[in-house]
PDB file as gemmi writes it, atoms N, CA and C in Angstrom:
CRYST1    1.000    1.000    1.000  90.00  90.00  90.00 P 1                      
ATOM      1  N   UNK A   1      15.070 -25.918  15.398  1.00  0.00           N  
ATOM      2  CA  UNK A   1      13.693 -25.729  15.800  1.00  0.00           C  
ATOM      3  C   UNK A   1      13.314 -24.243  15.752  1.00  0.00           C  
ATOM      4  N   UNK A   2      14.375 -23.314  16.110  1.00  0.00           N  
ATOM      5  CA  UNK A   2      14.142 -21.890  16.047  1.00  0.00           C  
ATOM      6  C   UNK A   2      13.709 -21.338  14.775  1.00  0.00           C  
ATOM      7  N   UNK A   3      14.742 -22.016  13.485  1.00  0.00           N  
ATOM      8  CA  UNK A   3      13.999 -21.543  12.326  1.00  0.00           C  
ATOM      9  C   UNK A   3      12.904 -21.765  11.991  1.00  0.00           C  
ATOM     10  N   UNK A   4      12.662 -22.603  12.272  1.00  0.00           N  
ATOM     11  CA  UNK A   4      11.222 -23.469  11.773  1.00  0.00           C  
ATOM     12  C   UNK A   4      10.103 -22.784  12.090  1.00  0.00           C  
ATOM     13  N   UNK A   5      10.168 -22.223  13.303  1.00  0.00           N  
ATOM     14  CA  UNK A   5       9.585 -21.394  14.084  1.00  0.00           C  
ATOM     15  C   UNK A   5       9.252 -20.325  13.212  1.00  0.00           C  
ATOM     16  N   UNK A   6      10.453 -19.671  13.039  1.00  0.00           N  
ATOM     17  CA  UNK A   6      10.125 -18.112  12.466  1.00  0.00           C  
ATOM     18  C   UNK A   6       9.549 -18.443  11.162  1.00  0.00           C  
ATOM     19  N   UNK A   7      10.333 -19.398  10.389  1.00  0.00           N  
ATOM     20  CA  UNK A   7       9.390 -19.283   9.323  1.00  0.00           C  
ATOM     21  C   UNK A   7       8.194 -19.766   8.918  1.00  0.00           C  
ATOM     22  N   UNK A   8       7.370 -20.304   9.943  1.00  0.00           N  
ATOM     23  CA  UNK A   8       5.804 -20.797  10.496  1.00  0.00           C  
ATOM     24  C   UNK A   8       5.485 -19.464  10.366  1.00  0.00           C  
ATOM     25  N   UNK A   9       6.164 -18.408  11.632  1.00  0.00           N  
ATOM     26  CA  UNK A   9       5.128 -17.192  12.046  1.00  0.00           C  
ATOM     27  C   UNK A   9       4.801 -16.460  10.314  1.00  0.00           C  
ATOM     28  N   UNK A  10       6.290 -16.238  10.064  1.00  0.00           N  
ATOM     29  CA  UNK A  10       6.414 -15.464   8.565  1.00  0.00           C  
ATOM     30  C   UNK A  10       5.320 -15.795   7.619  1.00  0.00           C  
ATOM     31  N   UNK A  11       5.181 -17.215   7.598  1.00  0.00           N  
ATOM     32  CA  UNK A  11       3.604 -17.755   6.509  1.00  0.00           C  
ATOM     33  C   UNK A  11       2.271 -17.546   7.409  1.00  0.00           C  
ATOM     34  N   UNK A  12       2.612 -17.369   8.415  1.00  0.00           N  
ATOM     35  CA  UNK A  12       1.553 -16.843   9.025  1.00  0.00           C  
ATOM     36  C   UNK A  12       0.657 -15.620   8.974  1.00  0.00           C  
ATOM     37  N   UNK A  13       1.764 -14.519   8.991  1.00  0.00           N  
ATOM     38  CA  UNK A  13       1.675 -13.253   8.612  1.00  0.00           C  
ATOM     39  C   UNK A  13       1.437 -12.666   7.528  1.00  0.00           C  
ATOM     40  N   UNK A  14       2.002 -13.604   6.334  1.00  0.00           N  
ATOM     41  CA  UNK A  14       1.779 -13.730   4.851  1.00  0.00           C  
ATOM     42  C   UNK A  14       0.357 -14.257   4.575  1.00  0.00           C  
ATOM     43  N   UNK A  15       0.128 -15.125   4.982  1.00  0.00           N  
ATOM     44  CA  UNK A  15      -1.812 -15.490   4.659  1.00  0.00           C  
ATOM     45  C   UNK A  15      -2.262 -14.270   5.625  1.00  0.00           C  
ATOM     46  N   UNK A  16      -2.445 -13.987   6.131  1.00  0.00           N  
ATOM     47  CA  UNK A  16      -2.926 -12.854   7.078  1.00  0.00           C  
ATOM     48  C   UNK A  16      -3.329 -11.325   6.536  1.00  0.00           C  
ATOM     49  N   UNK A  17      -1.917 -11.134   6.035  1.00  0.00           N  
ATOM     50  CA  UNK A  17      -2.100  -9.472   5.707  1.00  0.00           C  
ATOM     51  C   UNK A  17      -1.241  -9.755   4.526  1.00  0.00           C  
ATOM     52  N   UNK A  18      -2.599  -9.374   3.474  1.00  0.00           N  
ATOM     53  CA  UNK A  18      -1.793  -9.172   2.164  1.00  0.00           C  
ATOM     54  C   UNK A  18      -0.403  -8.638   1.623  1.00  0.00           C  
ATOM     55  N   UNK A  19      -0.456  -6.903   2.246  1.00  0.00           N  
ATOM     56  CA  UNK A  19       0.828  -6.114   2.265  1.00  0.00           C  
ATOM     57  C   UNK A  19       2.270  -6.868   2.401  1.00  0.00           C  
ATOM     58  N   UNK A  20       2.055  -7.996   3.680  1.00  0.00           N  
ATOM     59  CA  UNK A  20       3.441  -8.510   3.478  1.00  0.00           C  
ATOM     60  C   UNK A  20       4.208  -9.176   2.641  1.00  0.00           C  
ATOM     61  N   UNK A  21       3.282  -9.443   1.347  1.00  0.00           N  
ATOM     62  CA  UNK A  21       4.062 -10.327   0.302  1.00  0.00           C  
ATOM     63  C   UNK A  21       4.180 -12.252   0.309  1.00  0.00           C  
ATOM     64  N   UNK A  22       5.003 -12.010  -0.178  1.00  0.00           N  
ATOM     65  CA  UNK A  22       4.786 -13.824  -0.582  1.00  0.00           C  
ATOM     66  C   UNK A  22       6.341 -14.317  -1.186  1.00  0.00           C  
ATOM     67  N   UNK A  23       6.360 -15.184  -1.038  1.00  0.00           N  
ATOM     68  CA  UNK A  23       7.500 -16.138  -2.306  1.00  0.00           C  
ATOM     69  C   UNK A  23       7.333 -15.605  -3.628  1.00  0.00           C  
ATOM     70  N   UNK A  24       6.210 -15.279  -4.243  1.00  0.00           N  
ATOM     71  CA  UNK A  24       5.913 -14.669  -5.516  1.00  0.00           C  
ATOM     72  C   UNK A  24       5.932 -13.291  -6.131  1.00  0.00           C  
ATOM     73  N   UNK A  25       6.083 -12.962  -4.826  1.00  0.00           N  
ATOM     74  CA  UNK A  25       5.252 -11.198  -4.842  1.00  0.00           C  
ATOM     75  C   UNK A  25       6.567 -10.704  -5.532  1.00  0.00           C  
ATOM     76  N   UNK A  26       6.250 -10.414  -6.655  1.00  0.00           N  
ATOM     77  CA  UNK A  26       7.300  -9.638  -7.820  1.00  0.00           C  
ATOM     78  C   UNK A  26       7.705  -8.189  -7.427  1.00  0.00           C  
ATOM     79  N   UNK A  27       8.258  -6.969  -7.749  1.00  0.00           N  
ATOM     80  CA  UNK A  27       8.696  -5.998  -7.313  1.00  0.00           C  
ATOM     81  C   UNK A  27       7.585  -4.921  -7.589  1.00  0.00           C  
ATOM     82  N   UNK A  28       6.837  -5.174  -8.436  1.00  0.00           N  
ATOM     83  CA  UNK A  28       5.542  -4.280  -9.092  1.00  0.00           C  
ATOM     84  C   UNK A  28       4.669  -4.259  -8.057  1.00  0.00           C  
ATOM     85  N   UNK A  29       3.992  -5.470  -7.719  1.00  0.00           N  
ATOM     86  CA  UNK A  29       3.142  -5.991  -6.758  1.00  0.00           C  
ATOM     87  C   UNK A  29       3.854  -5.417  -5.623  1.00  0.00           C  
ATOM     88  N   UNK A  30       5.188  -5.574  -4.956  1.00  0.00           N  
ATOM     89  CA  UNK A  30       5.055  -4.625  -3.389  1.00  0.00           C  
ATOM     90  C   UNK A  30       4.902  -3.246  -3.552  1.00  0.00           C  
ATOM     91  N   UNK A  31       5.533  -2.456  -4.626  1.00  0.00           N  
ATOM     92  CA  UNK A  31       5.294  -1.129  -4.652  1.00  0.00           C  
ATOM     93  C   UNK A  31       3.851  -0.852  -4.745  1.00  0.00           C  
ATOM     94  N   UNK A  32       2.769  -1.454  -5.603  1.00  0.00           N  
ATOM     95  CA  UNK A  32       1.694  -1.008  -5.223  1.00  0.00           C  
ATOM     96  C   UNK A  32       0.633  -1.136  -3.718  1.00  0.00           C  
ATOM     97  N   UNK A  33       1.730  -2.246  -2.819  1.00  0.00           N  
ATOM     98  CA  UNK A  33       1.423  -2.595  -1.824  1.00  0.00           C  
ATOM     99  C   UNK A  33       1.409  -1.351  -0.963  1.00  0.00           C  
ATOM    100  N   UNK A  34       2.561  -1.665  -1.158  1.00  0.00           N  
ATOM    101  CA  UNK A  34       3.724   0.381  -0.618  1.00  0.00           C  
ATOM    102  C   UNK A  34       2.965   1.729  -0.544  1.00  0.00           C  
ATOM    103  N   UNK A  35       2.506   1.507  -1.803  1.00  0.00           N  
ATOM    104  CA  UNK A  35       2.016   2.901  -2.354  1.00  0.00           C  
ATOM    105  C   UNK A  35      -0.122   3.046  -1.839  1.00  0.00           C  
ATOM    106  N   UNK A  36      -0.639   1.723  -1.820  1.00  0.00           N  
ATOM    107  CA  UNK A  36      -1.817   1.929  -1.420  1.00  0.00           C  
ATOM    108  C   UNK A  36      -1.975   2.138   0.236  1.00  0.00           C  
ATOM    109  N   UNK A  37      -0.968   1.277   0.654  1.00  0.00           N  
ATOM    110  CA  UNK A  37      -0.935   1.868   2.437  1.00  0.00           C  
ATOM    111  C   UNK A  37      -0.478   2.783   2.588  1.00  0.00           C  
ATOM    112  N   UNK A  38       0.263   3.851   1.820  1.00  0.00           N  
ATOM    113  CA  UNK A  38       0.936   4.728   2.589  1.00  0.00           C  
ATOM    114  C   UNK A  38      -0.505   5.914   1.698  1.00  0.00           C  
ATOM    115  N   UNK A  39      -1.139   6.181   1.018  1.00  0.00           N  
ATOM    116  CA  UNK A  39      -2.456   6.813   0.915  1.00  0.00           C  
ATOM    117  C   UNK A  39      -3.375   6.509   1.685  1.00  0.00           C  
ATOM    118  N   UNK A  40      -3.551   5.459   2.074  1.00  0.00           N  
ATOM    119  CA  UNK A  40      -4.816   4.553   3.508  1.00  0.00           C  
ATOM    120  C   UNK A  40      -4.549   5.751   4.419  1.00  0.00           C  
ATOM    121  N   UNK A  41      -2.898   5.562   4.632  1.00  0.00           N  
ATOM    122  CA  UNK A  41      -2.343   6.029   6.000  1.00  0.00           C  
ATOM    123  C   UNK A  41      -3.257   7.717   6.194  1.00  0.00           C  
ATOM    124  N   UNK A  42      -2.900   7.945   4.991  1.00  0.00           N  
ATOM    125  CA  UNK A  42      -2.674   9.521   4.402  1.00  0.00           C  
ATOM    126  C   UNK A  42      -4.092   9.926   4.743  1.00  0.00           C  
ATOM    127  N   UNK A  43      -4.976   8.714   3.884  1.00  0.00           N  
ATOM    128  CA  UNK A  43      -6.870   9.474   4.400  1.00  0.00           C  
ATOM    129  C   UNK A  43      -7.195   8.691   5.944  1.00  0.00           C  
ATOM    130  N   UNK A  44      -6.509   8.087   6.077  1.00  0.00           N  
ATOM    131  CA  UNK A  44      -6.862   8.016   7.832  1.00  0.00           C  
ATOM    132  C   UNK A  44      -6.734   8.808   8.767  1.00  0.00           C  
ATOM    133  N   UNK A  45      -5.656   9.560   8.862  1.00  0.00           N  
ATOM    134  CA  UNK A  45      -5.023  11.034   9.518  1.00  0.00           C  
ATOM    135  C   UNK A  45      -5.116  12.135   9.027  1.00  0.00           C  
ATOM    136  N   UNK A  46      -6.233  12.713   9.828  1.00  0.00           N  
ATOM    137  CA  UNK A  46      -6.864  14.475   9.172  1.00  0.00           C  
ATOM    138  C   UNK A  46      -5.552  15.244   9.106  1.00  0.00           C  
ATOM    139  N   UNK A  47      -4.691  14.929   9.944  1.00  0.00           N  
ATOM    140  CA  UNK A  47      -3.868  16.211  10.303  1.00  0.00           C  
ATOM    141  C   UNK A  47      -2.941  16.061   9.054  1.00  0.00           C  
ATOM    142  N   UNK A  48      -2.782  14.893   8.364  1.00  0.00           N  
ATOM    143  CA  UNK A  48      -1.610  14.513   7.087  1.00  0.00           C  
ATOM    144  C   UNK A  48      -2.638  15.187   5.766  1.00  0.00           C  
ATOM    145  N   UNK A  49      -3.534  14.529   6.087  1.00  0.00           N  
ATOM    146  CA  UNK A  49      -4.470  15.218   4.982  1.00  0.00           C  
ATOM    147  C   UNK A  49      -4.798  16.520   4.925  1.00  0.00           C  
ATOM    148  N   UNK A  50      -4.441  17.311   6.122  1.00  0.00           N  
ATOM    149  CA  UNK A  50      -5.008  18.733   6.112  1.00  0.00           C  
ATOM    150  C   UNK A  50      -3.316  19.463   5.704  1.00  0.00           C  
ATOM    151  N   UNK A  51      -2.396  18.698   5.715  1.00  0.00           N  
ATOM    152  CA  UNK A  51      -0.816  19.471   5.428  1.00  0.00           C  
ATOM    153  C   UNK A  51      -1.087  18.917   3.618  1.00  0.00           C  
ATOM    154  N   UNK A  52      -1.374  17.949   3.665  1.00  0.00           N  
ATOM    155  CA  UNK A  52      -1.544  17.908   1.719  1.00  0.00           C  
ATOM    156  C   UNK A  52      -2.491  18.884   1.429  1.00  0.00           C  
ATOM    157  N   UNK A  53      -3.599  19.307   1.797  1.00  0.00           N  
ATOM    158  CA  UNK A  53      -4.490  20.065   1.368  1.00  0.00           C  
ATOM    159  C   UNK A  53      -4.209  21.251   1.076  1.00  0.00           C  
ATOM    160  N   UNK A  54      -3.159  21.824   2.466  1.00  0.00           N  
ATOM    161  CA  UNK A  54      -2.525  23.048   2.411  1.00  0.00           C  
ATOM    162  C   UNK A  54      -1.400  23.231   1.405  1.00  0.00           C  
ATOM    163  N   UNK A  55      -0.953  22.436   1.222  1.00  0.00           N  
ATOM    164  CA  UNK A  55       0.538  22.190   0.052  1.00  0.00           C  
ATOM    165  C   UNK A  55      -0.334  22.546  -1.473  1.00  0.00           C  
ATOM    166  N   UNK A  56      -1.390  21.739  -1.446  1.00  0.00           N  
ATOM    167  CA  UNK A  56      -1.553  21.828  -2.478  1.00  0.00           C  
ATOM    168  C   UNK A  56      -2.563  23.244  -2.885  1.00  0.00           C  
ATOM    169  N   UNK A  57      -2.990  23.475  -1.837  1.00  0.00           N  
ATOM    170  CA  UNK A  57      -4.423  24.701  -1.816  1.00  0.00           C  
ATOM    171  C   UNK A  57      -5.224  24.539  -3.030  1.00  0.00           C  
ATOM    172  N   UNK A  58      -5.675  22.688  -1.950  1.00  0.00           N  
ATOM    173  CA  UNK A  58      -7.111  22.293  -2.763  1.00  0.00           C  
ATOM    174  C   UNK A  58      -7.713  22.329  -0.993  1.00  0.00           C  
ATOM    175  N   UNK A  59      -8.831  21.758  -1.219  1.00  0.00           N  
ATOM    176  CA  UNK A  59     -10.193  21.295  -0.101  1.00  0.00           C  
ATOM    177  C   UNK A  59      -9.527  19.676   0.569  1.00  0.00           C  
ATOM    178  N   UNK A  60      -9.978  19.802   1.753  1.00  0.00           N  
ATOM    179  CA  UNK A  60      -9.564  18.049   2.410  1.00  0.00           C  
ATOM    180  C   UNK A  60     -10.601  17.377   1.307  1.00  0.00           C  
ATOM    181  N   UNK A  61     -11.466  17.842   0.746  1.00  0.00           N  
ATOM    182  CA  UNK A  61     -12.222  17.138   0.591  1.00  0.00           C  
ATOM    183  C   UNK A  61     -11.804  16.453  -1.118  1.00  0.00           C  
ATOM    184  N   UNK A  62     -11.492  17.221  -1.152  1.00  0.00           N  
ATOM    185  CA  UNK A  62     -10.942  16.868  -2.836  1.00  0.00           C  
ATOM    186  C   UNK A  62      -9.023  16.584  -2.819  1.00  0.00           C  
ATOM    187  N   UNK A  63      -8.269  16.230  -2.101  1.00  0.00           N  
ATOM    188  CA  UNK A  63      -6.624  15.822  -1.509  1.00  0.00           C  
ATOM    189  C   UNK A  63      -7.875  14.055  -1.461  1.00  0.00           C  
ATOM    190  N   UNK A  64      -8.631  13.894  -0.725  1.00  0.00           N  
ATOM    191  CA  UNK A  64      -8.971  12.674  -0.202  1.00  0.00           C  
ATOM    192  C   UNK A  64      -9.481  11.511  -1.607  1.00  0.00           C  
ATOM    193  N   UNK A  65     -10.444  12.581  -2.196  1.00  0.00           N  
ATOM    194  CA  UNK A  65     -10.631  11.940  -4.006  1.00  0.00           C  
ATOM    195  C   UNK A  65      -9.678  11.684  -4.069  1.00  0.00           C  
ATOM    196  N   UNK A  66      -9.254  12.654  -4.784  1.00  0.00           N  
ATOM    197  CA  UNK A  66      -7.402  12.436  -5.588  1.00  0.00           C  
ATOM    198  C   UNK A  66      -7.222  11.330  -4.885  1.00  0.00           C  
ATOM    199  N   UNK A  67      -6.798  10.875  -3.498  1.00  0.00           N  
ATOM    200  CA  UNK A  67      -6.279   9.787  -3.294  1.00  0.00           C  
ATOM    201  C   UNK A  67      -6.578   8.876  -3.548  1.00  0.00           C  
ATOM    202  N   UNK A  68      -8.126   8.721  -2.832  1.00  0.00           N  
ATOM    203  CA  UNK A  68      -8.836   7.153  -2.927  1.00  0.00           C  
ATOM    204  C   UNK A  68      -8.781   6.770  -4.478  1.00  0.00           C  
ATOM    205  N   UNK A  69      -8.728   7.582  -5.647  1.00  0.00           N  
ATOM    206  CA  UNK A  69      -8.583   7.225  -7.381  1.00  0.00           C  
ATOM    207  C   UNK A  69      -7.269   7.054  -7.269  1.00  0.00           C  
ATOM    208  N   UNK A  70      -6.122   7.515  -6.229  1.00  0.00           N  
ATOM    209  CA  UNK A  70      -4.505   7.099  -6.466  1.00  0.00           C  
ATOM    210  C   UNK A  70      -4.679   5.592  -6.250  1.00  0.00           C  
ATOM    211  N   UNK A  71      -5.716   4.938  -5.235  1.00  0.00           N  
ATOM    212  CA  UNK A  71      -5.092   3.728  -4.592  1.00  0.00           C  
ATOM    213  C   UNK A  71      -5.725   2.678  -5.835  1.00  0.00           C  
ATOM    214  N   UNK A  72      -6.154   2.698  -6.905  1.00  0.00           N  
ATOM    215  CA  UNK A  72      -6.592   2.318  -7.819  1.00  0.00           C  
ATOM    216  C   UNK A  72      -5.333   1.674  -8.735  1.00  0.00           C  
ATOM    217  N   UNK A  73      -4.863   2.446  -9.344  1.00  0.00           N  
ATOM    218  CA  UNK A  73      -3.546   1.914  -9.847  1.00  0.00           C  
ATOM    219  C   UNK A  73      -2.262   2.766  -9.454  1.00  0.00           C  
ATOM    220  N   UNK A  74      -1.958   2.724  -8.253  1.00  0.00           N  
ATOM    221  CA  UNK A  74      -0.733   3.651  -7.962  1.00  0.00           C  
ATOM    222  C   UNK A  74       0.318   3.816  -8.829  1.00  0.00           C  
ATOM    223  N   UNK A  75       0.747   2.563  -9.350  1.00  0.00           N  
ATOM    224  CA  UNK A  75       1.954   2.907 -10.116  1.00  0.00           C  
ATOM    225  C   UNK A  75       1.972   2.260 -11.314  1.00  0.00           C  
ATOM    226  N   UNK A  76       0.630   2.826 -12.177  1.00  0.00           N  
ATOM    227  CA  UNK A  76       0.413   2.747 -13.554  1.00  0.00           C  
ATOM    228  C   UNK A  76      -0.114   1.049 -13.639  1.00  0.00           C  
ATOM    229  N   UNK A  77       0.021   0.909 -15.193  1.00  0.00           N  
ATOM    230  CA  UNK A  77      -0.352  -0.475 -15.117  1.00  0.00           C  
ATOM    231  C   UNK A  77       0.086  -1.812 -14.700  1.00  0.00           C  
ATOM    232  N   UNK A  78      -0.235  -2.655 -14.903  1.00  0.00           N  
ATOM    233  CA  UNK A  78       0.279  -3.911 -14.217  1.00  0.00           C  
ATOM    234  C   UNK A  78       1.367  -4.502 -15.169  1.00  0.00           C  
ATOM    235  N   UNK A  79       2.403  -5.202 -14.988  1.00  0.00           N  
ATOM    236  CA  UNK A  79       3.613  -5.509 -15.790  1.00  0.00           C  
ATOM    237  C   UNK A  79       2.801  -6.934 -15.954  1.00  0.00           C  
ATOM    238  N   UNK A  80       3.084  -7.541 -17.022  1.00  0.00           N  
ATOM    239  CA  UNK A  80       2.475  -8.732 -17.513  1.00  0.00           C  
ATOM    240  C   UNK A  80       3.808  -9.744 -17.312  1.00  0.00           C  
ATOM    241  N   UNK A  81       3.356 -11.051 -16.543  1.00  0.00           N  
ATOM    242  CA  UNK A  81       4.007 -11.755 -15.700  1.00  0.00           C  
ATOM    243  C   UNK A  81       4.023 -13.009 -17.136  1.00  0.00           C  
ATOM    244  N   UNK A  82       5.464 -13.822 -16.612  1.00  0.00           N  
ATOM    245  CA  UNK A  82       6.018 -14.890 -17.352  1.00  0.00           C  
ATOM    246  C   UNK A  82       5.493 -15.739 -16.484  1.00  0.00           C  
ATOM    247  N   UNK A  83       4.622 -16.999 -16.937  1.00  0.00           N  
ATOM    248  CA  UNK A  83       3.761 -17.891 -16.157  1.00  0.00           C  
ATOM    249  C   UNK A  83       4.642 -18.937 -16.193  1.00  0.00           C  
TER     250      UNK A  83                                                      
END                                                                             
């Protein structure tokens, strides 16, 4: 009964929030999962965004572009799937 359990909550969490993946979710698909939350993270928190800004000695305002065009295709194109 315990498993059954967890793996109820697990499909639970899976229809819920995309990020967590699926039975399907290929290795391409989590890294861009990976890679668009951890930029979210990045323009959500001034203080992360103001240490990229400084690293890079651009503007917060232009570290935040750059990103929001990173979360677009983070890690290049899409690998074409065997149906």
């Amino acid at each position: 009964m315990d498993r059954f359990n967890l793996n109820s909550q697990l499909e639970h969490l899976q229809s819920k929030y995309v990020g967590t993946g699926h039975a399907d979710t290929n290795k391409f698909e989590w890294m861009v999962n990976q890679h668009r939350d951890s930029y979210a993270s990045y323009i959500g928190h001034h203080s992360l965004i103001s240490y990229f800004a400084v690293a890079q000695n651009e503007s917060i305002a232009r570290v935040k572009f750059e990103f929001v065009e990173k979360m677009l295709q983070p890690c290049g194109l899409p690998v074409p799937r065997d149906e």
